[in-house]
N, C-alpha and C positions, 0 to 999 in steps of 0.2 A: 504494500500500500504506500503511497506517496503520500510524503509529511503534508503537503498543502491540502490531501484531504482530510485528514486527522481532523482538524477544525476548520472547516467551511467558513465564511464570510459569514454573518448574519446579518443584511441590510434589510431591517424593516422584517424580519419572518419572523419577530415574537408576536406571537397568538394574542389577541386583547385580554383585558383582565373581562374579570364576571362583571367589575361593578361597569363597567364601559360597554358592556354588552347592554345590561338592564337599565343603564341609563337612558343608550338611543332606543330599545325598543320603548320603554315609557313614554317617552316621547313621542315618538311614532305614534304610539295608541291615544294619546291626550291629543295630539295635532288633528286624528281622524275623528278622533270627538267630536272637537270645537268646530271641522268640518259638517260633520251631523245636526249639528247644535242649530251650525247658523241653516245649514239648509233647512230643518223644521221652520224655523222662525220667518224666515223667506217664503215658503209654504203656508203657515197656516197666519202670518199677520203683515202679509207684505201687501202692498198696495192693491194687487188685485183681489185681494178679499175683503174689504173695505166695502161699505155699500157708499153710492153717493149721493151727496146731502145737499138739497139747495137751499137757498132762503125760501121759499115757496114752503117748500116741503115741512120747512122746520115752523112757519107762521101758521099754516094749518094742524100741524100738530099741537103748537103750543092754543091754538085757537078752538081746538075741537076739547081739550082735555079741562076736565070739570074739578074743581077743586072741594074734595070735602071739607066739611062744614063741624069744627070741632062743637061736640056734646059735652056740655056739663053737666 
């Protein structure tokens, strides 16, 4: 066997540690969250679910609705 292979070079071929492993996947999994997060919110209170409201709409409402009459 040739002495230069006895010990190989190691540029860069240590294996990550665990905590550098569970770091990026945490991340990974929190970043897909906040992706999910915002798409619900996008979904269920984004502009297009909105009804829309005109003065009209709101003067007849407020115009039709009867106010009760407090009882002593």
């Amino acid at each position: 066997m040739h002495p230069a292979m006895a010990n190989p070079p190691s540029h860069g071929t240590t294996p990550p540690s665990p905590w550098a492993w569970l770091r990026r996947h945490l991340l990974l999994l929190i970043a897909i969250k906040l992706s999910l997060l915002a798409l619900l919110y996008v979904l269920f209170f984004g502009p297009g679910q909105r009804p829309a409201v005109d003065a009209d709409a709101v003067a007849r409402q407020l115009q039709s609705s009867s106010v009760p009459s407090s009882s002593r």
